[in-house]
C-alpha positions in Angstrom: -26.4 -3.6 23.5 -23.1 -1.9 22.7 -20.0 -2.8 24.6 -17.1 -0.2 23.6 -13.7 -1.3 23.6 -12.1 1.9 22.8 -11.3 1.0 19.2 -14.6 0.4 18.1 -17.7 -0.4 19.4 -19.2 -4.0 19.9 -22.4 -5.9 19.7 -23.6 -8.1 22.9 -26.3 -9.6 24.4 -28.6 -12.0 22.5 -29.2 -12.5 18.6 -32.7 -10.6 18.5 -31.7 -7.9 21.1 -28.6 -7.4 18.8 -30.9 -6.9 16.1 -33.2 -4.9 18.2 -30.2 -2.4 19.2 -29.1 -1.8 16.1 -32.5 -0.2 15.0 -31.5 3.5 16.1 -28.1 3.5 13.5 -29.5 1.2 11.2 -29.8 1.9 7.1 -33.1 2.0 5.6 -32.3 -1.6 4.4 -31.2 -2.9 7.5 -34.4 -1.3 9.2 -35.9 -3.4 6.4 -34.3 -6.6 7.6 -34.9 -6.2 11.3 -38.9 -5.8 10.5 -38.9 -8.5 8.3 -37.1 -10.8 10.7 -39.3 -9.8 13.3 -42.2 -11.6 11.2 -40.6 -15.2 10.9 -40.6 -17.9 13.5 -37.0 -18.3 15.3 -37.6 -21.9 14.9 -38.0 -22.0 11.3 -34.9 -19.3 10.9 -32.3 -21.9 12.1 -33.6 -24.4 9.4 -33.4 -21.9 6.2 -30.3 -21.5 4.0 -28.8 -17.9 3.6 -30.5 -17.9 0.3 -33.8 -18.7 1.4 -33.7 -16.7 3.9 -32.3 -13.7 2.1 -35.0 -14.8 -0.6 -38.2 -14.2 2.2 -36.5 -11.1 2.8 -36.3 -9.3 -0.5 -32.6 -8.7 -0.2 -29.3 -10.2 -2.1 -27.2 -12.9 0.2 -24.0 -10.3 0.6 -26.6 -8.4 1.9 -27.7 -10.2 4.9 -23.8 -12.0 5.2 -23.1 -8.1 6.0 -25.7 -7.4 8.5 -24.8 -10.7 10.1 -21.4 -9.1 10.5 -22.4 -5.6 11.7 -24.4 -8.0 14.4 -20.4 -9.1 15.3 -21.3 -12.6 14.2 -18.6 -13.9 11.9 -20.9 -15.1 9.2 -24.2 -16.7 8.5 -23.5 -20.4 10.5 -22.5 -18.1 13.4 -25.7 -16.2 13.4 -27.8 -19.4 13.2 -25.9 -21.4 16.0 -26.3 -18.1 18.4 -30.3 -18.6 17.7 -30.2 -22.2 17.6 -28.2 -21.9 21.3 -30.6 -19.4 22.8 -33.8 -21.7 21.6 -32.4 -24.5 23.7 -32.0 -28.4 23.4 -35.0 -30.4 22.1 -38.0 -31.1 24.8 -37.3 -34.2 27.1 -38.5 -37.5 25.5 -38.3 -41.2 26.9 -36.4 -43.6 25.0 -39.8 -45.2 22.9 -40.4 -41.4 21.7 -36.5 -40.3 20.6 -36.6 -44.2 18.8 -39.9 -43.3 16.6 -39.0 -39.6 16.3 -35.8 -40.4 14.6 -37.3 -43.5 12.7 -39.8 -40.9 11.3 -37.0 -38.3 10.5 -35.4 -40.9 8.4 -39.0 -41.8 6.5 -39.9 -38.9 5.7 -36.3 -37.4 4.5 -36.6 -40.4 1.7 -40.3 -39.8 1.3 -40.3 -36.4 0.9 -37.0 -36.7 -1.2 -38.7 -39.3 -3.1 -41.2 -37.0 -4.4 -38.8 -34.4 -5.8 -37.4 -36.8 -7.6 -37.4 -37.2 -11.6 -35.9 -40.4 -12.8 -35.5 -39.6 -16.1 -33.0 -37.2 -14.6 -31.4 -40.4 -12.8 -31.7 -41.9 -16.7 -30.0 -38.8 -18.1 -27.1 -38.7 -15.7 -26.5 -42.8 -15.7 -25.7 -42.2 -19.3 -23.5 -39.1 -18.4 -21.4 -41.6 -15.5 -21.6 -44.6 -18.0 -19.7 -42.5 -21.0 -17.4 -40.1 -19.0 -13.8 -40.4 -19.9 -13.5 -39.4 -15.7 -16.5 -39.6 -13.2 -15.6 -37.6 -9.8 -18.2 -37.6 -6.8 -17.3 -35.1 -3.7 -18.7 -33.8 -0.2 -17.3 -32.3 2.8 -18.2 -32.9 6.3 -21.1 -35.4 6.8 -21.8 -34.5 2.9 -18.7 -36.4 2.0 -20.8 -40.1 3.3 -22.8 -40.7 0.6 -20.6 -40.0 -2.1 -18.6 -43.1 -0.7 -21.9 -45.1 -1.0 -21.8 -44.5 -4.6 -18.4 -45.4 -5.5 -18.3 -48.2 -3.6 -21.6 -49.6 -5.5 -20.4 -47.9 -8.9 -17.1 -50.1 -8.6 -18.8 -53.1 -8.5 -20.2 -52.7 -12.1 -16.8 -51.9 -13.3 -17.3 -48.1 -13.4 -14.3 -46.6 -11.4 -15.4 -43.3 -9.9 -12.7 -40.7 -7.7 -14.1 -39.9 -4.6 -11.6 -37.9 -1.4 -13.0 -36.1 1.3 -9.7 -34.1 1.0 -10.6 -30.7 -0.2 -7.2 -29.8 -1.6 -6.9 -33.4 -3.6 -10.9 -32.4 -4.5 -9.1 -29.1 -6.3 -6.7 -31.1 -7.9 -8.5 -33.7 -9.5 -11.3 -31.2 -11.0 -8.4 -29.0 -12.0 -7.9 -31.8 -14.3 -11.1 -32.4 -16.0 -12.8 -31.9 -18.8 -15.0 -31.9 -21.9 -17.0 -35.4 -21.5 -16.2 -35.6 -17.9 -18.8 -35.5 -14.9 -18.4 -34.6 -11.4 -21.1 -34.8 -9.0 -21.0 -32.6 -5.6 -23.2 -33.0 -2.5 -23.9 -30.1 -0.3 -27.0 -29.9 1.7 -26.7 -25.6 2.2 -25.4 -25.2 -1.5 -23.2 -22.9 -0.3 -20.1 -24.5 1.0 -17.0 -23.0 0.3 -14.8 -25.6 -1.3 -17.8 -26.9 -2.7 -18.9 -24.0 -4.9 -14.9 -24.4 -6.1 -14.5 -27.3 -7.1 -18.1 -26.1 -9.4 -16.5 -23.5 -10.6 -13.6 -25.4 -11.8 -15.2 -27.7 -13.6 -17.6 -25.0 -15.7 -14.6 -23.3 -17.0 -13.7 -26.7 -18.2 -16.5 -27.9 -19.5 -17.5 -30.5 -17.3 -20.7 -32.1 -17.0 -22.2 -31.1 -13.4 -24.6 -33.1 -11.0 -25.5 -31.5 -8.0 -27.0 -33.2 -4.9 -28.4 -30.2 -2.1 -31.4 -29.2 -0.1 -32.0 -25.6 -2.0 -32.6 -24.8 -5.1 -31.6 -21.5 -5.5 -28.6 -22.1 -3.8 -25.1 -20.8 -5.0 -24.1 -24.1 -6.1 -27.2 -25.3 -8.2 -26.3 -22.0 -10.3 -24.0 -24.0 -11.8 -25.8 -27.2 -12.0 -26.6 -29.4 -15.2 -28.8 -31.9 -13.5 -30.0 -30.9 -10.2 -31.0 -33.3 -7.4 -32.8 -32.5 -3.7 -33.2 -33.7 -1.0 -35.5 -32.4 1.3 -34.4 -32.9 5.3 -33.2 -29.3 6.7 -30.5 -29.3 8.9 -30.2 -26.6 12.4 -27.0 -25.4 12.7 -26.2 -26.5 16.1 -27.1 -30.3 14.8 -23.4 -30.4 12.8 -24.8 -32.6 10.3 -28.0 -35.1 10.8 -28.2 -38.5 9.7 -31.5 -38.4 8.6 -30.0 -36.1 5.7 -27.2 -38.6 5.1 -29.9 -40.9 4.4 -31.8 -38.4 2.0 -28.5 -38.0 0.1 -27.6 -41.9 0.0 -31.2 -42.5 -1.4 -30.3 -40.5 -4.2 -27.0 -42.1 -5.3 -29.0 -45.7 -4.6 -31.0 -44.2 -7.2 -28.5 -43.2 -9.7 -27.1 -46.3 -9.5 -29.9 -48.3 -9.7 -30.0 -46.0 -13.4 -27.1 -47.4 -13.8 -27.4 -51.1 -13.7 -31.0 -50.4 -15.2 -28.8 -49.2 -18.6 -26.2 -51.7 -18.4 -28.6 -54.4 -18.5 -26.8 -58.2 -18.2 -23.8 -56.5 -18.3 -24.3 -54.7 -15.0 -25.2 -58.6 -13.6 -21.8 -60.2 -15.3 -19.2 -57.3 -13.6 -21.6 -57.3 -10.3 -21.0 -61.6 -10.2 -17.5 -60.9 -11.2 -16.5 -58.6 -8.7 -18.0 -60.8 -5.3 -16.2 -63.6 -6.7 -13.0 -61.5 -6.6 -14.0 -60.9 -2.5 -15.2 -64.4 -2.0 -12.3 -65.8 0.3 -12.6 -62.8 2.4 -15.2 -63.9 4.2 -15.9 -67.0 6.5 
């Protein structure tokens, strides 16, 4: 499963023969890895984070991220989308059965997300959003949804929160808190790039953090001070499922229900205030 190019020798052929060929140069650790991957369903693979993963494996994250690349995948997503590829497209279903399987998705991505959940958390960080000087809420990609939700809910309770999907303004805003600040961030692997940034910013300012992801021993709840999951996994081919969307909107209808819960009347009076300001827009 080599394919020499004269400069270098490279990997072909499909994910577990790749990882099957590799066997006869491989290090002790990577003979470890190929073993242990052996074990594990391909199926549940394309759902697990590089941390989890990595985790079932007994080995660090850079770890695995390197024998992804001596596999000639360009990273972690690239491995999983190979798999996902070679599993193939979901089983055939009529339209009644793909209506109540994605119906069920949704239910049990709040359910399940439901149960994680600690309100006195949702208590903790109101009073966080309520007193920050500045109160910042980002996601990428289909992560960058639900923050919307919530400033567009926040608003209307007089509580102005900064919310872009645009990863360099994202830099540039957290660049620029601080001390008594908050800034929540939604990622459902806990390991995007600009993400993890944008946390790292804010620690060296001081910043309060919220985090809003699927795994808890993610890169990016490391530098969580309140920690929220959800709990709908995502395939890599899938490029984002609504059902998570849902999961992560459930959480900031939660937060702000916190919200309005310690604003009391006041909450009602900005709330009246604000539809009467949007009236005469509508017929």
């Amino acid at each position: 499963f080599y394919y020499s190019r004269g400069t270098g020798d490279k990997m072909i052929g499909k994910v577990f023969d790749r990882i099957e060929g590799l066997r006869p140069v491989a290090t002790k650790t990577e003979v470890r890895l190929i073993d242990g991957l052996k074990k594990i369903e391909k199926e549940d693979i394309i759902y697990m984070s590089i941390t989890e993963l990595a985790s079932l494996l007994g080995v660090a994250e850079a770890t695995f991220l390197r024998f992804c690349r001596k596999l000639d995948y360009r990273g972690f997503q690239d491995f999983k989308l190979n798999l996902s590829q070679e599993l193939g497209p979901e089983k055939n279903e009529d339209d009644t059965g793909r209506a109540k399987r994605i119906a069920d998705d949704m239910t049990d991505a709040i359910f399940e997300t439901y149960k994680q959940l600690d309100y006195d958390d949702c208590i903790a960080v109101a009073k966080l959003i309520i007193g920050a000087g500045k109160c910042c809420v980002f996601g990428v990609g289909n992560s960058a949804v639900a923050p919307v939700m919530l400033k567009n809910k926040l608003v209307r309770a007089g509580i102005y929160v900064e919310n872009t999907s645009d990863t360099h303004m994202q830099t540039i805003i957290a660049s620029n808190l601080g001390k008594g600040d908050v800034i929540l961030l939604v990622s459902v692997s806990g390991a995007t790039k600009d993400i993890i940034n944008l946390a790292e910013i804010a620690k060296k300012n001081g910043t309060a953090i919220v985090v809003i992801t699927n795994y808890n021993r993610s890169p990016l709840a490391k530098y969580a001070d309140y920690t929220f999951y959800t709990c709908r996994k995502e395939a890599a081919y899938e490029g984002g499922s609504l059902a998570t969307v849902v999961a992560q909107s459930y959480i900031m209808d939660m937060l702000c229900s916190a919200v309005f819960e310690l604003l009391g009347d006041e909450s009602n009076k900005r709330s009246l205030k604000a539809s009467n300001a949007v009236s005469d827009k509508s017929l």
